[in-house]
Each structure stands twice: as structure tokens, then as C-alpha cells.
LUMMARMAR-828175 format. One record per atom (N, C-alpha, C): residue number from 1; residue in three letters; atom name; x, y, z. Coordinates in Angstrom, 2 decimals. Last residue first. Layout:
residues N
(NUM "ALA" "CA" (X Y Z))
...
//
This chain:
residues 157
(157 "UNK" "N" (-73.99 -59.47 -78.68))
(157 "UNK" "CA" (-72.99 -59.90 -78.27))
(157 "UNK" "C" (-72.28 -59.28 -76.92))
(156 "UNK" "N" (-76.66 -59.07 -79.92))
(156 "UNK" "CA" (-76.53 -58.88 -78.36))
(156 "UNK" "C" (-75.23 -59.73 -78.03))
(155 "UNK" "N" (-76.98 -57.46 -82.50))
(155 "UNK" "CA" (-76.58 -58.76 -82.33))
(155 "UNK" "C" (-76.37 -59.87 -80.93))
(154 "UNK" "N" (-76.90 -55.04 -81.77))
(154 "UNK" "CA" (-77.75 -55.73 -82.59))
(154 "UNK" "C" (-77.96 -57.20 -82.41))
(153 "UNK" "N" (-74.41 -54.74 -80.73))
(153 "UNK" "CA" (-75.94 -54.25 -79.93))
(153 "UNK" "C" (-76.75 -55.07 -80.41))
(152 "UNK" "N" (-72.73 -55.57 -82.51))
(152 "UNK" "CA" (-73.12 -55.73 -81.09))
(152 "UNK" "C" (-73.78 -55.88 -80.45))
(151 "UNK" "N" (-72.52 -53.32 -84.25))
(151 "UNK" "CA" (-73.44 -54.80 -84.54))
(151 "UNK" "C" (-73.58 -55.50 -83.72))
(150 "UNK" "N" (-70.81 -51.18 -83.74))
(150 "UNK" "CA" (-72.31 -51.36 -83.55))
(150 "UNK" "C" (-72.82 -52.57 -83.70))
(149 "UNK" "N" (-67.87 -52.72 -81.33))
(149 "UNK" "CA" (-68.54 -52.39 -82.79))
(149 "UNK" "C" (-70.61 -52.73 -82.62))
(148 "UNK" "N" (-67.62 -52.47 -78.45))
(148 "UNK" "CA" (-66.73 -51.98 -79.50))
(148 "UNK" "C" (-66.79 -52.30 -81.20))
(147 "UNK" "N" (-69.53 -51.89 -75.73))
(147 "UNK" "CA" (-69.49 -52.33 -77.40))
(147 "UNK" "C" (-68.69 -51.59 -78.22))
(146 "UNK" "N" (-67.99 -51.03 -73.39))
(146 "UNK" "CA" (-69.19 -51.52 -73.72))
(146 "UNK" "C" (-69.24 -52.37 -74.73))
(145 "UNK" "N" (-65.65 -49.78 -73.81))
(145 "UNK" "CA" (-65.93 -51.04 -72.98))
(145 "UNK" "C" (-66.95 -51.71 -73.09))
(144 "UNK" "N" (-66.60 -47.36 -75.41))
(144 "UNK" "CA" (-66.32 -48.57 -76.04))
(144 "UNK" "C" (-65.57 -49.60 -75.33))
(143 "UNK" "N" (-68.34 -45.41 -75.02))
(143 "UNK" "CA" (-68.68 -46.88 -74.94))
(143 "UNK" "C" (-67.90 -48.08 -75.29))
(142 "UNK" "N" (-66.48 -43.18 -76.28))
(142 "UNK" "CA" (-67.25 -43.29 -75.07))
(142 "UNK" "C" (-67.33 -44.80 -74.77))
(141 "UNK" "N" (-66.47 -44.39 -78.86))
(141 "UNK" "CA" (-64.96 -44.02 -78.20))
(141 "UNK" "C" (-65.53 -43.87 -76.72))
(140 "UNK" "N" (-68.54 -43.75 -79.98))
(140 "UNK" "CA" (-68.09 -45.40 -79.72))
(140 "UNK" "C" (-67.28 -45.23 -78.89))
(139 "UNK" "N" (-69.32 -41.41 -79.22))
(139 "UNK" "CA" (-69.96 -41.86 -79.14))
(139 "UNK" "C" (-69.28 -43.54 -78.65))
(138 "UNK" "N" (-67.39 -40.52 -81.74))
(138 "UNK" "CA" (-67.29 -40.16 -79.97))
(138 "UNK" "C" (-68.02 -41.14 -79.33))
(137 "UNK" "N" (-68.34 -41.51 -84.10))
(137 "UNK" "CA" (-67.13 -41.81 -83.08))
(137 "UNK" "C" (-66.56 -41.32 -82.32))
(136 "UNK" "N" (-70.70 -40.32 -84.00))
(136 "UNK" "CA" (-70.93 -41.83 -83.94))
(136 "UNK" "C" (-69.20 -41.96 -83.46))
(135 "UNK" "N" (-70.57 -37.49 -82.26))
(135 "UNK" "CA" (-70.30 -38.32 -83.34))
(135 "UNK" "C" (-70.72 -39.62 -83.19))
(134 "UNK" "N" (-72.93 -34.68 -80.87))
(134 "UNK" "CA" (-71.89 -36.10 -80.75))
(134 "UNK" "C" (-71.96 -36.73 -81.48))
(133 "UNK" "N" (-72.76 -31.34 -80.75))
(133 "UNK" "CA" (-72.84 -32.70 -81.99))
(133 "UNK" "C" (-72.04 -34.09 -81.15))
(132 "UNK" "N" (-72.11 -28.89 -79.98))
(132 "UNK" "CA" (-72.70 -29.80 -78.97))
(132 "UNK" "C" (-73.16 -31.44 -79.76))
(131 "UNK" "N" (-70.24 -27.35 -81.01))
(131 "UNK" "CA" (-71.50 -27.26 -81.85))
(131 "UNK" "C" (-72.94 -27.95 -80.45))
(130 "UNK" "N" (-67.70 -28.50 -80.69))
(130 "UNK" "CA" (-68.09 -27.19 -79.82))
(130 "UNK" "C" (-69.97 -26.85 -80.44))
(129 "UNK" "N" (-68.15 -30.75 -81.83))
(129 "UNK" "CA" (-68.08 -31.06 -79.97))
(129 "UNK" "C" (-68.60 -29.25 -79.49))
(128 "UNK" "N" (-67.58 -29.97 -84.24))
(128 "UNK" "CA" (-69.02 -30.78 -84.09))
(128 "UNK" "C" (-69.09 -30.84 -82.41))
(127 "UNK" "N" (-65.43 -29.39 -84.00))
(127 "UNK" "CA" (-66.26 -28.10 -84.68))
(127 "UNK" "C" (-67.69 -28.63 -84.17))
(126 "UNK" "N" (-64.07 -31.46 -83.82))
(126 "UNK" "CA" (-63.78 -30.59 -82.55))
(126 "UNK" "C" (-65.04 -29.52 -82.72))
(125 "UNK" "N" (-65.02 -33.42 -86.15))
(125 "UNK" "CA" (-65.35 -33.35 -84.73))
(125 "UNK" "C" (-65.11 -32.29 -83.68))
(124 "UNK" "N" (-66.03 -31.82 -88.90))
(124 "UNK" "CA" (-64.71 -32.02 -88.27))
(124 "UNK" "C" (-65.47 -32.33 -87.24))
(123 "UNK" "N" (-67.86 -30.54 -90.54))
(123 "UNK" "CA" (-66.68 -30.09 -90.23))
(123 "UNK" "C" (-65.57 -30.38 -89.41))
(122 "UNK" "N" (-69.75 -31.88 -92.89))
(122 "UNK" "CA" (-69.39 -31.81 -91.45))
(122 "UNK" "C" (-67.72 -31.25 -91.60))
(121 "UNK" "N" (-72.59 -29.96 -94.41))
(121 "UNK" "CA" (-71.11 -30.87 -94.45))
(121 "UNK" "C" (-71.03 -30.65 -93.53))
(120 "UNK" "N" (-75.44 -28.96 -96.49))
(120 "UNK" "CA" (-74.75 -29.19 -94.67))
(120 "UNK" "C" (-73.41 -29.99 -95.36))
(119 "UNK" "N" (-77.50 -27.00 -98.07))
(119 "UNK" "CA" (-76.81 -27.08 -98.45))
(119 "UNK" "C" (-75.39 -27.62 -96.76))
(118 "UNK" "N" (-81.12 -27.60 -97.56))
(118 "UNK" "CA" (-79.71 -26.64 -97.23))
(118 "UNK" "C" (-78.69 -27.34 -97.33))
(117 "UNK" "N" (-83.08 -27.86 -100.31))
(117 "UNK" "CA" (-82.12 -28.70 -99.91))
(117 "UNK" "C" (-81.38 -27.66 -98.96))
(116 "UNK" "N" (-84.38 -26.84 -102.62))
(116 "UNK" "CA" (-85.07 -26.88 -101.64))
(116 "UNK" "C" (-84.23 -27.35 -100.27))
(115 "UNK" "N" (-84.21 -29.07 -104.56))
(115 "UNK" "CA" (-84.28 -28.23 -105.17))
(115 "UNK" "C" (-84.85 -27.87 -103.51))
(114 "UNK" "N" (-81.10 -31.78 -103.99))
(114 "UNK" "CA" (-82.91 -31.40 -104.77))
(114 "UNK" "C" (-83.06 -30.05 -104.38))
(113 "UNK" "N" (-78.25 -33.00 -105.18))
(113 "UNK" "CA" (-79.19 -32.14 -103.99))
(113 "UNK" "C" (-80.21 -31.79 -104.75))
(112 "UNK" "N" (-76.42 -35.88 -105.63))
(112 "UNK" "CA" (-77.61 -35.02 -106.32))
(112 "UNK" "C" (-78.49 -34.33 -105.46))
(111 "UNK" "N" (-73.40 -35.97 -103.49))
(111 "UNK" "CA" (-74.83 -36.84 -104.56))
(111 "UNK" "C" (-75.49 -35.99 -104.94))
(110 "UNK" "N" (-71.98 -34.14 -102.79))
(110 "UNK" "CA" (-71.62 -35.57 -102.11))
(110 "UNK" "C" (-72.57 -36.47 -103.30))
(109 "UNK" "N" (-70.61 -31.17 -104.21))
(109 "UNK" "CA" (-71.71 -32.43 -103.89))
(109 "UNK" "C" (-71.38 -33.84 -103.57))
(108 "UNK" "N" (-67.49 -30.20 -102.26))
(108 "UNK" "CA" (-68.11 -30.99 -103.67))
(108 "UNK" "C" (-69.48 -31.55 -103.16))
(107 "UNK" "N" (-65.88 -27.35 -101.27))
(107 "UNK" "CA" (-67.40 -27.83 -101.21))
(107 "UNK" "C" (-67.77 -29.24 -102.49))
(106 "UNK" "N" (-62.27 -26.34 -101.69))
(106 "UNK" "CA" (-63.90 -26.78 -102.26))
(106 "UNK" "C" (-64.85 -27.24 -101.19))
(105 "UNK" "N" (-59.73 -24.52 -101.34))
(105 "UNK" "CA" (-60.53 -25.49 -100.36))
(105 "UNK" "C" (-62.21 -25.15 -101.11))
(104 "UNK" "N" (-56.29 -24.02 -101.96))
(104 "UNK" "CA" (-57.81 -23.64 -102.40))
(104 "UNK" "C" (-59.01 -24.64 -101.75))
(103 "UNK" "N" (-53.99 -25.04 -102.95))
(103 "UNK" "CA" (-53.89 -24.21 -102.03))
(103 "UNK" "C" (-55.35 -23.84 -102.09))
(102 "UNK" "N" (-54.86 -28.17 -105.17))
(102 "UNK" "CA" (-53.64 -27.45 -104.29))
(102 "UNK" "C" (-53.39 -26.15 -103.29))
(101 "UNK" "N" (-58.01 -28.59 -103.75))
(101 "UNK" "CA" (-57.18 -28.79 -104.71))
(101 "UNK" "C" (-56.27 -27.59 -104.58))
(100 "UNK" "N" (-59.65 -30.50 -101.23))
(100 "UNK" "CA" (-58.72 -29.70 -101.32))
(100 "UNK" "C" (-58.19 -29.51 -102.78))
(99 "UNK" "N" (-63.21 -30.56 -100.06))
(99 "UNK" "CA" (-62.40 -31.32 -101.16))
(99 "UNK" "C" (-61.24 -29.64 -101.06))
(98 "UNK" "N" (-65.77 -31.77 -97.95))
(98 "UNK" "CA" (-64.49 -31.04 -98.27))
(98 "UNK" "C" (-63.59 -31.36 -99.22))
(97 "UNK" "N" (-69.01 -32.14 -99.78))
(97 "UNK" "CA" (-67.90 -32.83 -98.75))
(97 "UNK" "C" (-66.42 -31.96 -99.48))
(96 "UNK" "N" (-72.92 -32.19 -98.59))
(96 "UNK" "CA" (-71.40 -31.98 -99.26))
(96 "UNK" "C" (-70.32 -32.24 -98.62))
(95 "UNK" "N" (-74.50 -33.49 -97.29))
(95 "UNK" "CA" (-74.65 -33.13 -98.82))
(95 "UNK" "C" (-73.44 -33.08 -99.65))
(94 "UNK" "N" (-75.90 -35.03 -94.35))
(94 "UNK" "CA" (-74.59 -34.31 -94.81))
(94 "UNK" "C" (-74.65 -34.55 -96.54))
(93 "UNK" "N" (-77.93 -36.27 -93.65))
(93 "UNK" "CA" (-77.67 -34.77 -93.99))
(93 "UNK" "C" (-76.99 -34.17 -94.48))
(92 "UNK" "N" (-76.34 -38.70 -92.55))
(92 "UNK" "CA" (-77.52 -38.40 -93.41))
(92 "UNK" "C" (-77.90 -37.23 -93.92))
(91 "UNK" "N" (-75.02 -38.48 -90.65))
(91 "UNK" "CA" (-74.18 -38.41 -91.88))
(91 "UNK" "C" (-75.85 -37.99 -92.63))
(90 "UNK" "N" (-75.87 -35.04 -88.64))
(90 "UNK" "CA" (-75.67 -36.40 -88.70))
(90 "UNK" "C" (-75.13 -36.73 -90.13))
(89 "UNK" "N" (-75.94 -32.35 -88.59))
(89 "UNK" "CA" (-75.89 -33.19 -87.54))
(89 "UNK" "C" (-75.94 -34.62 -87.33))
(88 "UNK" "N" (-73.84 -30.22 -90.35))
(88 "UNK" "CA" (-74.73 -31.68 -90.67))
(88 "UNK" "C" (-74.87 -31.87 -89.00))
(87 "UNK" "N" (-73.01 -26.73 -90.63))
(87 "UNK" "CA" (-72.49 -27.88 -90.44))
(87 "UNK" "C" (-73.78 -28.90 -89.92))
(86 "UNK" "N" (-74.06 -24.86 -93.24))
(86 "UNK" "CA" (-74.14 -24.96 -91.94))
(86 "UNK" "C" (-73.42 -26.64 -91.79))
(85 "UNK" "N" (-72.86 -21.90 -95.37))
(85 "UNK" "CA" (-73.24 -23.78 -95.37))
(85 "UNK" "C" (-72.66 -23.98 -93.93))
(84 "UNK" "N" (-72.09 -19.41 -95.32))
(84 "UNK" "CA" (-73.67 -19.77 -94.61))
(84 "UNK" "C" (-73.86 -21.31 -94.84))
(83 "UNK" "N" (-69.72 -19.12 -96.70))
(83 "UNK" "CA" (-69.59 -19.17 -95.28))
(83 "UNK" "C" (-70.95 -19.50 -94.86))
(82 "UNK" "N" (-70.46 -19.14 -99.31))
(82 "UNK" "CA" (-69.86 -20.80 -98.84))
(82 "UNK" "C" (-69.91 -20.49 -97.24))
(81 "UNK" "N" (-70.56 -16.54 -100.71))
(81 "UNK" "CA" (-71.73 -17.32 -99.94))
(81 "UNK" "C" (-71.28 -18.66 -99.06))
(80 "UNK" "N" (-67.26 -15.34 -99.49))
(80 "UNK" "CA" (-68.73 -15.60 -100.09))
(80 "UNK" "C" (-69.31 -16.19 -99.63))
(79 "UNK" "N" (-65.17 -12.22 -97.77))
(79 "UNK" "CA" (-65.46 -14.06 -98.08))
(79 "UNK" "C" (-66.91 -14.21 -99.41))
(78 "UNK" "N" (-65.20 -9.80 -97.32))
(78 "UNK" "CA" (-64.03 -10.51 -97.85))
(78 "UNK" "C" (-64.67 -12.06 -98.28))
(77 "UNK" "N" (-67.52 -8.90 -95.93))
(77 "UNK" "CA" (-66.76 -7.94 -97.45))
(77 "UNK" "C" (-65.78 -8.75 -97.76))
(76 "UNK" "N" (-67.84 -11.02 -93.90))
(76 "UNK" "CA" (-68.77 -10.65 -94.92))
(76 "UNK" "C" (-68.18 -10.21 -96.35))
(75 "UNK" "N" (-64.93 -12.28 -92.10))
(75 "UNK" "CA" (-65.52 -11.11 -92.76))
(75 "UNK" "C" (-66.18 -11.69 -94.06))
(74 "UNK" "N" (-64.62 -15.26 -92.25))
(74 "UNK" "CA" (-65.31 -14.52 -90.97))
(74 "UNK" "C" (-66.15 -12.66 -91.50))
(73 "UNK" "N" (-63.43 -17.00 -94.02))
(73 "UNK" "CA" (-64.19 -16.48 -94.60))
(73 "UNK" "C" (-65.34 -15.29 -93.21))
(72 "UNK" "N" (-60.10 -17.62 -93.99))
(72 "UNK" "CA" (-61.12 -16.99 -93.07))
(72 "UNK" "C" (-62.19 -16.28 -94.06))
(71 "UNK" "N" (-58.01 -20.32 -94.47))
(71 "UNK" "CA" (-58.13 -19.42 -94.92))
(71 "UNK" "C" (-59.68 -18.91 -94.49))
(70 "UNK" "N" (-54.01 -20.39 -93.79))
(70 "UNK" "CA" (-55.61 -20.54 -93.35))
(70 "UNK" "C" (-56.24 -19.90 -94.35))
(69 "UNK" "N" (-51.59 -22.56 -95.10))
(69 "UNK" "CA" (-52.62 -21.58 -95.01))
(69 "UNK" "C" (-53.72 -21.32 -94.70))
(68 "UNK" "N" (-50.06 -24.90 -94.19))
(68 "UNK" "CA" (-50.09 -24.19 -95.08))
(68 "UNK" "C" (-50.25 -23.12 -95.05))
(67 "UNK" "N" (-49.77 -27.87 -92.28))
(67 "UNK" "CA" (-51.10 -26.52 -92.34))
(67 "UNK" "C" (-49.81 -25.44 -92.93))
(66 "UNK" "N" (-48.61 -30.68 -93.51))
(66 "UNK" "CA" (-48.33 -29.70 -92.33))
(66 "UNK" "C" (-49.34 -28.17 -92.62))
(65 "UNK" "N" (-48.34 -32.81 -95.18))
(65 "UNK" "CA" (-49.79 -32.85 -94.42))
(65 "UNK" "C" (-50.00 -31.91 -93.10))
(64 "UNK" "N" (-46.21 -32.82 -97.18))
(64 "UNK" "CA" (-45.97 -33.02 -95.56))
(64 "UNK" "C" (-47.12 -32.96 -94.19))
(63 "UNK" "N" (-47.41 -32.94 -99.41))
(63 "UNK" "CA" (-46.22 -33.44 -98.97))
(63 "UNK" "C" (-46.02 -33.66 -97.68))
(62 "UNK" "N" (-49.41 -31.13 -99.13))
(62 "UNK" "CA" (-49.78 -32.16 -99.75))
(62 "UNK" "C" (-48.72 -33.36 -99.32))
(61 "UNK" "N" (-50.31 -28.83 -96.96))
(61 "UNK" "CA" (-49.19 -29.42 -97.56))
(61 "UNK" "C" (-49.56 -30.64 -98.45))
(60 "UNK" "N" (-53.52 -27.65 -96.42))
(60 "UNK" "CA" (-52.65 -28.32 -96.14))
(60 "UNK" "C" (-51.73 -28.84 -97.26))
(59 "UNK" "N" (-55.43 -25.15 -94.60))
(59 "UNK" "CA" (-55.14 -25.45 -96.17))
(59 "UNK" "C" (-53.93 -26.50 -96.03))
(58 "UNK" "N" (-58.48 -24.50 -92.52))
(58 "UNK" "CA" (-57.00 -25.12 -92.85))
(58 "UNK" "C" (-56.79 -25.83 -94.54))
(57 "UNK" "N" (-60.92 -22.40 -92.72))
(57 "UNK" "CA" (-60.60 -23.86 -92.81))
(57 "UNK" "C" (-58.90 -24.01 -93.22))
(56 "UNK" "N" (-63.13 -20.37 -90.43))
(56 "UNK" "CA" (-61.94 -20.69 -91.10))
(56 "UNK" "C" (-61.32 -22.41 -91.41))
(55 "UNK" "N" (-65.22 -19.45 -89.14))
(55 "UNK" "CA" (-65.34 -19.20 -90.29))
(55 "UNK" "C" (-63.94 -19.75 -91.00))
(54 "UNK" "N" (-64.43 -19.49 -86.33))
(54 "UNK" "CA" (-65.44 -20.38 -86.83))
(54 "UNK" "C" (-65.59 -20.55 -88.22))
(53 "UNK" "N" (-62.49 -18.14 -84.94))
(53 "UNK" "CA" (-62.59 -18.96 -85.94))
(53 "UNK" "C" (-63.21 -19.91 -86.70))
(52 "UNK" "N" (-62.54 -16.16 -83.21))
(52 "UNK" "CA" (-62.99 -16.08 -84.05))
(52 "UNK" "C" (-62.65 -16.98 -85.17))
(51 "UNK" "N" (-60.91 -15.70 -80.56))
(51 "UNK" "CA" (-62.01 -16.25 -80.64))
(51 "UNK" "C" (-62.82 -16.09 -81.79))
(50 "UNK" "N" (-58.42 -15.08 -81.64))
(50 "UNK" "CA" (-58.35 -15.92 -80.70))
(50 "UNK" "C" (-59.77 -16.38 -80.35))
(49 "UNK" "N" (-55.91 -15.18 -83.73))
(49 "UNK" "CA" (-57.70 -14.70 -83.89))
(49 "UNK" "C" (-58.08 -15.83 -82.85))
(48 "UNK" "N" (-53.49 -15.10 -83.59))
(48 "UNK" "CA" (-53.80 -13.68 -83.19))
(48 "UNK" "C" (-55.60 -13.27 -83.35))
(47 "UNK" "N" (-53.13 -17.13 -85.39))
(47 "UNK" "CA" (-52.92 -17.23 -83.78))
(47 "UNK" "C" (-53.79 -16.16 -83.09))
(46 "UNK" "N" (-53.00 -16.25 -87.88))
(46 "UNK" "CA" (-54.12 -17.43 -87.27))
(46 "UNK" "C" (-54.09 -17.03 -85.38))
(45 "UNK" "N" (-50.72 -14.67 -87.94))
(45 "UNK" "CA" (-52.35 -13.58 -88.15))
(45 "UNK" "C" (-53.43 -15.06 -87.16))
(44 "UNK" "N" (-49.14 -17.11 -87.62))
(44 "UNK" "CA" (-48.92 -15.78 -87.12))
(44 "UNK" "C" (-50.34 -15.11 -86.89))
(43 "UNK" "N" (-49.65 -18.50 -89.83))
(43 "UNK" "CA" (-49.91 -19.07 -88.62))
(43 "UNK" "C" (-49.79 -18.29 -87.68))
(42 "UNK" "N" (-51.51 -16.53 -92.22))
(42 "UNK" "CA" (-50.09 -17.40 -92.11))
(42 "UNK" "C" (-50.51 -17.62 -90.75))
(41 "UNK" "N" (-54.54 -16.42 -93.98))
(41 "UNK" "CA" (-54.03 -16.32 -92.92))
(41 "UNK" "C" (-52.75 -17.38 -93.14))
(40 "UNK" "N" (-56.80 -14.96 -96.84))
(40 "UNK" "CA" (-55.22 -15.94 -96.29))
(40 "UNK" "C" (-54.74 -15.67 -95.30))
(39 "UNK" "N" (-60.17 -14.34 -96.88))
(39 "UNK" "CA" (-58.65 -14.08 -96.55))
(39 "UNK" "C" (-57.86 -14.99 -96.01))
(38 "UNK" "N" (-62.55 -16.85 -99.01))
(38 "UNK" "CA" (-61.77 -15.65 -97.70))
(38 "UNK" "C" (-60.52 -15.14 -97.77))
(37 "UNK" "N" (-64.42 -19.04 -100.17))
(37 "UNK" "CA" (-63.46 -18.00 -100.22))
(37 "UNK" "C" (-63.30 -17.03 -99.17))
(36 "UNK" "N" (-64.50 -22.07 -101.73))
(36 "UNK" "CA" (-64.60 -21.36 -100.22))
(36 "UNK" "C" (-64.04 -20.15 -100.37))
(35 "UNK" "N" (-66.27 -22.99 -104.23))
(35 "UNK" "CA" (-64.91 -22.46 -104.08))
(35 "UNK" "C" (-65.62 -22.07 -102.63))
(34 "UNK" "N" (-68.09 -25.77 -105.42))
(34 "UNK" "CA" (-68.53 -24.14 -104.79))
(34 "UNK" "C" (-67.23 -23.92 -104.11))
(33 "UNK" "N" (-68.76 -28.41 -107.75))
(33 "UNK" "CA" (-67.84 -27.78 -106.76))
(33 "UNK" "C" (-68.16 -26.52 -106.39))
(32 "UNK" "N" (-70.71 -31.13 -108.33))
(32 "UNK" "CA" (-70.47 -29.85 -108.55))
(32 "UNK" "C" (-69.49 -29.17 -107.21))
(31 "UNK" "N" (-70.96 -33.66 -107.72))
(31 "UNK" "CA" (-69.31 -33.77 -107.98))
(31 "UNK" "C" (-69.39 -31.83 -108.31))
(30 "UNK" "N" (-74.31 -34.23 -108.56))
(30 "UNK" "CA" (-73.12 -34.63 -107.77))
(30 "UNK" "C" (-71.76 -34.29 -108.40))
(29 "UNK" "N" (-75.77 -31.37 -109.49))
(29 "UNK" "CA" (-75.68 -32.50 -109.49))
(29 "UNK" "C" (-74.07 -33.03 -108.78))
(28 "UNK" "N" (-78.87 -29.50 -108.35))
(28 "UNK" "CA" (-77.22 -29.56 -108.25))
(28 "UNK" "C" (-76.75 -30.89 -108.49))
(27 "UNK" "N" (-81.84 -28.31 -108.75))
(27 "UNK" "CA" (-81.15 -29.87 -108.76))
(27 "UNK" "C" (-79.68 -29.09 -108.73))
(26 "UNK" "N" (-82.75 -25.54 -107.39))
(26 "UNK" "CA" (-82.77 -26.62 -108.55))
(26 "UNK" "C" (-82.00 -26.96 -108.00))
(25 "UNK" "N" (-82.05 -23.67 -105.40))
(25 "UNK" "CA" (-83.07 -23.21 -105.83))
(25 "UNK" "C" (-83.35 -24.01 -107.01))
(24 "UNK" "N" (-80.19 -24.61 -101.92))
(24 "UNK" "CA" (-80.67 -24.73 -103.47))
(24 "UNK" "C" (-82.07 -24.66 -103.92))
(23 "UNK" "N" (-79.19 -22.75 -99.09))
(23 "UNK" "CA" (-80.46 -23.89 -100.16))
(23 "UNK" "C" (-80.41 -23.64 -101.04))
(22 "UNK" "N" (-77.59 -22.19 -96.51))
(22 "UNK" "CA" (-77.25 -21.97 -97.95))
(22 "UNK" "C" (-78.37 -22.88 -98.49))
(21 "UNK" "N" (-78.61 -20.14 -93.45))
(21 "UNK" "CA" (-78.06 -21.34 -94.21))
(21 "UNK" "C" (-77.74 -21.14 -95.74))
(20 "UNK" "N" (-78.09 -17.91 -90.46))
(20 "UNK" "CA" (-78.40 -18.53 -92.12))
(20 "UNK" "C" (-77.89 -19.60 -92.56))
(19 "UNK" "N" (-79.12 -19.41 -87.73))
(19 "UNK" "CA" (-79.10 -18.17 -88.57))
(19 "UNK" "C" (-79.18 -18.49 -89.85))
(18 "UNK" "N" (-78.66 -21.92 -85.93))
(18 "UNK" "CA" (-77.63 -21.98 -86.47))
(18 "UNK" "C" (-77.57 -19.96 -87.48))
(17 "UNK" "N" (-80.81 -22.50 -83.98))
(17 "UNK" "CA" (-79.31 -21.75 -83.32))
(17 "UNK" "C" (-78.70 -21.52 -84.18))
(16 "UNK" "N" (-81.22 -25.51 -85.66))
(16 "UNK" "CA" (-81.77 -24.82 -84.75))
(16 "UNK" "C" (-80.57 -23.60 -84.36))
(15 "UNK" "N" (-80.61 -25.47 -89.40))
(15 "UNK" "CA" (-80.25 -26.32 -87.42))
(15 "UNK" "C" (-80.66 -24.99 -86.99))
(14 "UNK" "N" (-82.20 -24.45 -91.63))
(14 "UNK" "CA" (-82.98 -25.38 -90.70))
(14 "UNK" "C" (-82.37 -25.90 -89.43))
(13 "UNK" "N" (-82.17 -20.76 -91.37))
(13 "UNK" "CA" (-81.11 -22.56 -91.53))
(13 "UNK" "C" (-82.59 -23.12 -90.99))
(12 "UNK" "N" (-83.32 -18.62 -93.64))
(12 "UNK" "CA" (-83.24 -18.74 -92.44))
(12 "UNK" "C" (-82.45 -20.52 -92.63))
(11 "UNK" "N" (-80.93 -17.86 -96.74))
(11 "UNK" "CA" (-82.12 -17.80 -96.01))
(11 "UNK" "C" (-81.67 -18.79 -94.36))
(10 "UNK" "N" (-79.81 -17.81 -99.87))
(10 "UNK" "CA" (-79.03 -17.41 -98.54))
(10 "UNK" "C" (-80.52 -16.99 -97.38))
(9 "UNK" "N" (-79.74 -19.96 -102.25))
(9 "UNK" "CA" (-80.38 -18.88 -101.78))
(9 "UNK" "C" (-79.89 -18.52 -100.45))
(8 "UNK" "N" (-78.30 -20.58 -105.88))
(8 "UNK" "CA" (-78.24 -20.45 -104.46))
(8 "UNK" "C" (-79.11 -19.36 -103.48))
(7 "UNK" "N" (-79.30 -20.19 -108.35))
(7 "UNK" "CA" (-79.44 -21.37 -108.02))
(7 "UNK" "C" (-79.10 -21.59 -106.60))
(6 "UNK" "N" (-76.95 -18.08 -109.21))
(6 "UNK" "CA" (-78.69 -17.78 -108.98))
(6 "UNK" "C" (-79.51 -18.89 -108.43))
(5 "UNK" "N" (-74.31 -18.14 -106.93))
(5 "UNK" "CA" (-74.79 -18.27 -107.97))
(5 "UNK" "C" (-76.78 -17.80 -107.83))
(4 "UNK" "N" (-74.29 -15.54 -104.27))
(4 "UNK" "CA" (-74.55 -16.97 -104.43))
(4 "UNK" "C" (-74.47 -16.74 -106.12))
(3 "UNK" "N" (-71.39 -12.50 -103.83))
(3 "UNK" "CA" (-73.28 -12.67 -103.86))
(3 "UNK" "C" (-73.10 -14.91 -104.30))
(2 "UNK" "N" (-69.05 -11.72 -101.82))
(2 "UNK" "CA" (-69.72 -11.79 -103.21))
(2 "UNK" "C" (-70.84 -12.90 -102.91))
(1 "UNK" "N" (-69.26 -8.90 -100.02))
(1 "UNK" "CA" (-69.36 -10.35 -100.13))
(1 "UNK" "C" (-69.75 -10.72 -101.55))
//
């Protein structure tokens, strides 16, 4: 595996259940990028990983917004540190954010992480449902005979 910058530490997570996390050891400033890295999966090898995909993010067409390439950071000896950034349980937490540049899948600071920080992004709702995470738009999508916008509530419309 290749090892964190020195500014990265690979220790216990703060989500509960979750093992390791990723924390910063100083300030990171917003828009810094951390490469995802793993092995390239075609849709063939993808298929054939039938319960192991936790570690993998879809690479997409730019043109045709059709999945590309996977790519599996699941093996240790093949991937890096980026596989221990735990997924957010809410937006507030959330630090970083998926960024694609042409076949290659980033991490960008969302804003300025402090020194001490685990390093969370969200991964998607299906990732967040199997996690047991309910979204604010699940959540609405549930209720939403109820109140179909939060201000609603607020507002006791």
C-alpha cells in the first residue's frame, strides 16, 4: 500500500463500526486534492466481485455519463491511504468531495480541515442506506405526503 503523505495519519475512526479512518496532522487547505488509487476494473472483473465492493468508485464517460472504469482500492498492496476516508453521517462532517478528472477519481477539500480532523465524504445514498445512514433525501422522499419542503415544519404549513 502506499503509505499517507506525512500530514496524514491512518488511526482508530471516529464512526462507530467504521475501524480506520484518515486525520490530518495540520491545516489542509481547501481545493487540496488526494488521488484514489486502486486496480482498474472493466465491467466484466466488476461483476465477478460480488460481495466486495465497498472499496470501489465508478469512473465515468464524460460524453455519455456511461461507467468507464472501476476502480478498487479493496486490496491493501494495490490501493492507498484514500481507502481509510470514512463515509460522513451527515452534511456537516462531510470535508471532502468527489472530484473526477478524466479517467482518475480525486478527494478535493471541501474547505479548510484543521489539524486533528478525520478526513469524511459521502458516498452516495445506496453506500449511505447499506451503512444504515438516512439522507435528508430519503428522509423527504419518505414524508413527503407529509411535508414536501423543510420549511414546513417550521413554518407549520
Amino acid at each position: 500500500m502506499e503509505h499517507p503523505p506525512n500530514y496524514i495519519e491512518i488511526k482508530k475512526s471516529n464512526i462507530p463500526n467504521a475501524g480506520k479512518g484518515a486525520f490530518t496532522k495540520e491545516k489542509i487547505k481547501k481545493g487540496t486534492l488526494f488521488e484514489y488509487k486502486g486496480i482498474w476494473l472493466d465491467q466484466q472483473a466488476y461483476k465477478k466481485k460480488k460481495n466486495h465492493k465497498l472499496y470501489i468508485w465508478e469512473v465515468y464517460d464524460s460524453n455519455s455519463g456511461n461507467v468507464i472504469v472501476y476502480i478498487d482500492s479493496g486490496n491493501k498492496k494495490t490501493s492507498n491511504w484514500t481507502r481509510y476516508v470514512n463515509c460522513c453521517r451527515n452534511k456537516q462532517e462531510e470535508n471532502l468531495k468527489h472530484k473526477q478528472i478524466g479517467e482518475k477519481v480525486f478527494y478535493e477539500a471541501k474547505r479548510t480541515i484543521l489539524p486533528e480532523e478525520e478526513l469524511l465524504i459521502w458516498y452516495g445514498d445506496d453506500y449511505g442506506t447499506y451503512l444504515g445512514i438516512t439522507t435528508y433525501h430519503q428522509r423527504l422522499k419518505k414524508n413527503s405526503s407529509v411535508c414536501k419542503n423543510p420549511s414546513d415544519k417550521i413554518n407549520n404549513k
